[in-house]
N, C-alpha and C positions, 0 to 999 in steps of 0.2 A: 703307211698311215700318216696323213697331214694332222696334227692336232692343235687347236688353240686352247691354250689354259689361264684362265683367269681368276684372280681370288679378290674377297673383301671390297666389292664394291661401294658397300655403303653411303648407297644416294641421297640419302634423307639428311646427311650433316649438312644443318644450318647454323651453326652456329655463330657465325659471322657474316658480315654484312648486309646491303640491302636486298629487296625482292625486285625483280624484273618487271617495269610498267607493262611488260606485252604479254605475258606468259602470266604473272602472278606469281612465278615459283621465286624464292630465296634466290640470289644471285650463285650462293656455292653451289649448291644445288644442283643447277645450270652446268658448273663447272665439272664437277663428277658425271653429271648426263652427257658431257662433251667427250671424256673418255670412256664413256660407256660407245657411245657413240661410233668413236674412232677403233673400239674393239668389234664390234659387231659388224661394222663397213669392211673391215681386213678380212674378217670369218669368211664373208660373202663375195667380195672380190679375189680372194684368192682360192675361194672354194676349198675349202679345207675337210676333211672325211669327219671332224670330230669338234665340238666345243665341249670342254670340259669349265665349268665354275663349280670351286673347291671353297663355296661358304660365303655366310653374311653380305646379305645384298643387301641391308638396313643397318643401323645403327640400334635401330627401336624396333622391340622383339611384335610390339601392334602398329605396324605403320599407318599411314594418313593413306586413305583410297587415292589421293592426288598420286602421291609418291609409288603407289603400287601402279596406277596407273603407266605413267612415264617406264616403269622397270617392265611390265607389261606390254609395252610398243618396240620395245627394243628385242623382248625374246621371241613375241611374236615373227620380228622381221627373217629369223633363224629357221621359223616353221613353215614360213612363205617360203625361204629357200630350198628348205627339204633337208636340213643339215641337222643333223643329230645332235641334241645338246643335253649334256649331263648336270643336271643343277646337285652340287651337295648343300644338306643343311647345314647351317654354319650354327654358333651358341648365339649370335642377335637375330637367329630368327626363330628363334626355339621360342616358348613358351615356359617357363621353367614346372610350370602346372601341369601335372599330368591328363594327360586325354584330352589339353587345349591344340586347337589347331597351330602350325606353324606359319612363316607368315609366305611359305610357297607352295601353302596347300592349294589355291584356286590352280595351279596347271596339272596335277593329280587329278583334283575334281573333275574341271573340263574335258579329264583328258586330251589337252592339248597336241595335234602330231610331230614326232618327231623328239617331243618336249619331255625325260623322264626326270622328276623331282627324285633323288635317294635320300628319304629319312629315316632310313634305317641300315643295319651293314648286311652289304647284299654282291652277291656273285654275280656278274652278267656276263653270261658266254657271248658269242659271236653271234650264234644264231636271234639269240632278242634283243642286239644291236646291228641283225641285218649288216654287220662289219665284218673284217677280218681280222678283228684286237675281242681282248679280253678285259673286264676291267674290274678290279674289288674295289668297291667303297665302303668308307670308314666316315658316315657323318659326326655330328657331334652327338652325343647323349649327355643326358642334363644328369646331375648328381642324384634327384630325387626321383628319374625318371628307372636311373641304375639301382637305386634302394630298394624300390619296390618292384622290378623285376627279381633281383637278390633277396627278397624276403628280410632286409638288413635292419637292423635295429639304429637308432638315434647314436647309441651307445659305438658301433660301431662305424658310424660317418665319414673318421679319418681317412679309414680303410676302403674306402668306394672305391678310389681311383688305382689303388694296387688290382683292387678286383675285376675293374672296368676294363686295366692294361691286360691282363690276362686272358679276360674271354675276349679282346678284340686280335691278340695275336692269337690263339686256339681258332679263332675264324677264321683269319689269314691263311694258317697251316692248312683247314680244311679245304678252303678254296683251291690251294695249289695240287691239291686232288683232284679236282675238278679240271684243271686246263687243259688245252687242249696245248702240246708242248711244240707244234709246228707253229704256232700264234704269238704275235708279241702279247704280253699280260703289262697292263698301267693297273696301279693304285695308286688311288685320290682319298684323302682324309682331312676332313679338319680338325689339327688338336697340336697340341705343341709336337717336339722332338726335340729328345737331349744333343746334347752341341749347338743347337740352332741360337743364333744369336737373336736377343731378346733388342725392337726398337725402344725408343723413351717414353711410344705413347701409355703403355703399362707394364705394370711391376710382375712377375709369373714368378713364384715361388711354387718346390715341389712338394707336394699334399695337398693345393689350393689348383692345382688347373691338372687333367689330362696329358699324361707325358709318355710319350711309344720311345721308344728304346732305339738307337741307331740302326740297331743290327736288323731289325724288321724291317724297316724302310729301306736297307743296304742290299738288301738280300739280291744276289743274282738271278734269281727265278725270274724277277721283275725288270722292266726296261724302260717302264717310265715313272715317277712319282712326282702327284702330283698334287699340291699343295695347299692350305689355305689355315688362317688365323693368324699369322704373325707379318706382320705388316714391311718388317726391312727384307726387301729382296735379298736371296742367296742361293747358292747349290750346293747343299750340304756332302754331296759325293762329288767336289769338281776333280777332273782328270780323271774319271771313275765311272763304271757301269752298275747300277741305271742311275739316270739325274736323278736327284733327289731335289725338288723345287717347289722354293716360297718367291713366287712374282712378287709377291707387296700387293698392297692397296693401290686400286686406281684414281687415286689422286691425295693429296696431303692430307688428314686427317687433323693434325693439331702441330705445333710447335715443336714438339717432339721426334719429327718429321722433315723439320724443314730444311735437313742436308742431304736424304733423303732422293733420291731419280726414281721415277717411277716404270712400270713395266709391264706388257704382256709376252707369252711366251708363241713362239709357234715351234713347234717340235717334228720332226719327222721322227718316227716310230717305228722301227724294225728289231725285227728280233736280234738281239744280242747287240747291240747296234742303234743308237740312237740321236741322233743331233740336234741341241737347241740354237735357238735364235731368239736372242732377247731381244725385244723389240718396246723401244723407248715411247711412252705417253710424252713430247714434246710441250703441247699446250697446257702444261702445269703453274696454276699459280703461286706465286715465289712466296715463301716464308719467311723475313727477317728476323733477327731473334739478334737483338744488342745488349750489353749488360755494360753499364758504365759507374765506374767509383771517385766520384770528381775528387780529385789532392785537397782543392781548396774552396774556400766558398768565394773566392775573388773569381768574375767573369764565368759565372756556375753555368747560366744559360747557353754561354757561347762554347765552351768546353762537353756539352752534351749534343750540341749542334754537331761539333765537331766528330761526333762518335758515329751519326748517325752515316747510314748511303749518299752516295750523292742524289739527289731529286730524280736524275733519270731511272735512279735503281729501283726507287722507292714506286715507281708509277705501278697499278691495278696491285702491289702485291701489300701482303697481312703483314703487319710490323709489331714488335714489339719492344719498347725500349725498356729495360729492368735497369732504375736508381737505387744503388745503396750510397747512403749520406747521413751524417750527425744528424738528429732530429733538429735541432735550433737553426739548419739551413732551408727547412722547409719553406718559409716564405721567399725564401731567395728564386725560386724555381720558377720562371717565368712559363707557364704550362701553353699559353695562349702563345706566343714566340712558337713553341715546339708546336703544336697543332697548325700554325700557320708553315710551317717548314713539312711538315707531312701531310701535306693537303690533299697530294694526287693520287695517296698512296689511297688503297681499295678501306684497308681499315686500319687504324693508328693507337696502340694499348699500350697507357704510359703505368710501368705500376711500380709506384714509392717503397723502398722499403727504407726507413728511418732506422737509425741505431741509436742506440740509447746505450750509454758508457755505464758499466758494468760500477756498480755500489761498491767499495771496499766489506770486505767480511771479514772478523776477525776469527779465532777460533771458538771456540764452546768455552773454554776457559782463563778467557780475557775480555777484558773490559778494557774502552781506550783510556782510562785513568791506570790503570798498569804499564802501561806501555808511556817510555818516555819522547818528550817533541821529535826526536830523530829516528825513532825507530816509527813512529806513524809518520812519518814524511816519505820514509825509505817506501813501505808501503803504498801510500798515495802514487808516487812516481812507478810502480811498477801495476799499480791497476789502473789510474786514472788515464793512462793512456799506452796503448800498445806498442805502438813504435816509438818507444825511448829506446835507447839502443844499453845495453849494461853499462861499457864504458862513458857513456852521457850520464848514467844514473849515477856512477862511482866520484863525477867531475862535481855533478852538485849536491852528492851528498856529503862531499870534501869542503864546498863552499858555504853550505849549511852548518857543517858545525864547526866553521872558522867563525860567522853569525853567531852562532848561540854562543860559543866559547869566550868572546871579544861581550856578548850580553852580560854573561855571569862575571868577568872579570869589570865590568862597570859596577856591579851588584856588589 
C-alpha cells in the first residue's frame, strides 16, 4: 500500500499581505493552494493506493464559498483519478454547536466518489475501502459535543476530556477485534499525543485540549499512524514500528513557524513493516522574525539596519523586526529609513516595545524622610538602572559619601 498523508491544510489564512489582481484570492492564500497543489499533483502522478488528510482544511470553522470552492477543485482532482481519499475532521472545521454542519459536510452530502468525509470514530475494513489496508479513525470531537453524548453536567466539564480519552481507546480496542490480521491496519486521528512536541503557533495545556496516551498510538497491532493537529513535523516512534506521524502544516501559518520545513508524507505500508518518505513543500514563503536591543541611542537607525537580512533575503518573504528600547528614544527611530530598506520584502511588521525604568518603591514602612541621602541614593543606583554592575555601585557609593562628608565638615 502506496499512501499520501497530509494534515492542517488551512487555506483560508490570510492574514498577511495583498490579494491577487487575477484571481481576487489573498496572495497567502495562493501560497497554501500552491502546496495543496504540489500534494494532490504527487497523489496522482505517482499513483498512490491511498490519500489520507488527518484534519483542518480552514482556519474558520464557517469558511468563505470562495475558499471551499478552491479546496473543492483540488479533492475533486483525486475523484477524477479514482484514488481513494480519507478526509478527517479536524477542530477548525467542526462547529462547536451541536447538530451544525461541518465545514466538509458538502462531499458526504454529494456523495462525492471515491471521496469519504470521517466525522465521527469509525472502523473501515478493506472491503469498504475496496483496498488491501485497514483503517481506524479518531476525528476530532468538540467538548460540548462529548457532554451531551455523556449525559455530563456543567459541573463536570473538567472531566470531558479523561472521558473522551477513554471511550476513544475502548474503540481502538474494539476495532482490533475487527481486523482482519493478514492486513496492514493505519490509524489517523486528530487530537494532540503525550511526548509530541508542541510548535509556538499555540499554547496546549492538559485539561484544555484532547490528549491520547503514547501507548495507544505505539501499539504494534498498528503499522501506520497517522496524524493531524500539531503543526511541527515529527515521528513520534522514530527507529520504531509503526510511524507515528505529524507532517505539519502545509505551509507557515504564523511566526511561530518560521524555522519551521514544511512536509508531506508518502509512506509504503506493509504489514509489520513500513517505510516513510518525507517529502519537502520547497516553495515555502520565508518567515523573518528579528528582535534587536539597540546599546545606545547614538546611530539607533543604522544599528537596526544592521540587524536586519541582507535585501536579497528579505525579497517575497514576511518580516518582522521586534524593538526593545528606553521609551525617550522613540523619536530617534527613523521608521520611514526601515520601511524603505524592507521594500521588497512581501510584508514588513515593525513592532516598538518601549521600556519604561522601573519607579524606586520603598517598603510599607518607610517613608523617604526616614531614610538618610545615602541610603536613597544606594537605592536609586540599584533600581534606576539595571546594568550597574555591584562593584560600580560600591565605587560611587564610596564617592558619594566622601561628598556628603567633606558637605557636613563645611557645615
Amino acid at each position: 500500500m502506496k499512501i499520501l498523508h497530509f494534515a492542517d491544510a488551512h487555506i483560508d489564512m490570510a492574514n498577511y499581505g495583498r490579494h491577487d489582481p487575477e484571481t481576487g484570492l489573498p496572495l497567502r492564500v495562493l501560497d497554501f493552494l500552491k502546496s495543496l497543489d504540489t500534494i494532490v499533483d504527487t497523489a496522482i502522478n505517482e499513483n498512490v493506493d491511498l490519500v489520507l488528510f488527518a484534519g483542518d482544511t480552514y482556519k474558520d470553522r464557517s469558511p468563505a464559498p470562495t475558499y471551499q470552492r478552491e479546496w473543492g477543485k483540488r479533492i475533486y482532482r483525486l475523484s477524477e483519478a479514482q484514488i481513494p481519499t480519507l478526509l478527517l475532521v479536524g477542530n477548525h472545521d467542526l462547529s462547536p454547536a451541536t447538530g451544525r454542519a461541518h465545514a466538509l459536510q458538502e462531499f458526504s452530502t454529494l456523495q462525492v466518489p471515491y471521496i469519504h468525509v470521517l466525522d465521527k470514530p469509525q472502523f473501515l475494513s478493506s472491503e469498504e475501502l475496496d483496498l488491501p489496508v485497514q483503517v481506524i479513525a479518531l476525528p476530532w470531537v468538540s467538548k460540548s459535543g462529548m457532554m451531551a453524548y455523556s449525559q455530563m453536567s456543567g459541573e463536570e466539564s473538567e472531566k470531558v476530556y479523561d472521558k473522551l480519552e477513554d471511550l476513544l481507546t475502548e474503540f481502538v480496542e474494539q476495532s482490533f477485534e475487527k481486523v482482519d490480521e493478514s492486513l496492514p491496519v493505519i490509524l489517523t486521528a486528530h487530537a494532540s499525543v503525550q511526548g509530541a512536541k508542541y510548535g509556538a503557533e499555540r499554547m496546549v495545556m492538559l485539561g484544555n485540549d484532547l490528549v491520547l496516551s503514547g501507548s495507544l498510538v505505539r501499539n504494534e497491532k498498528l503499522d501506520y499512524v497517522a496524524l493531524g493537529h500539531i503543526h511541527k513535523p515529527q515521528n513520534l516512534n522514530e527507529n520504531a514500528h509503526p510511524p507515528v506521524i505529524y507532517p505539519g502544516s502545509i505551509e507557515r501559518v504564523d511566526f511561530g513557524e518560521a524555522k519551521d520545513k514544511k512536509y508531506f508524507i508518502i509512506a509504503e505500508v506493509n504489514k509489520g513493516e513500513t517505510k516513510v518518505d518525507w517529502r519537502e513543500l520547497t516553495e515555502i514563503r520565508p518567515f523573518l522574525d528579528v528582535f534587536a536591543k539597540p546599546p545606545s541611542e547614538l546611530g539607533l537607525t543604522e544599528f537596526l539596519i544592521s540587524k536586519l537580512p541582507a535585501k536579497e533575503k528579505l525579497k517575497d518573504a514576511i518580516l518582522r523586526l521586534i524593538i526593545e528600547y528606553p521609551r525617550e528614544w522613540d523619536t530617534l527611530i527613523d521608521e520611514p529609513a526601515l520601511q524603505n530598506y524592507t521594500a521588497d520584502a512581501f510584508e514588513f511588521h515593525l513592532v516598538k516595545r518601549p521600556q519604561v525604568k522601573a519607579r524606586i518603591r520603598l517598603a510599607e514602612d518607610q517613608t523617604v524622610s526616614s531614610l538618610a541621602p545615602l541610603e536613597l541614593l544606594n537605592l536609586y543606583w540599584r533600581s534606576a538602572d539595571k546594568e550597574i554592575k555591584d562593584t560600580e555601585i560600591e565605587t560611587l557609593q564610596k564617592m558619594a559619601r566622601e561628598v556628603v562628608n567633606n558637605e557636613e565638615g563645611e557645615l
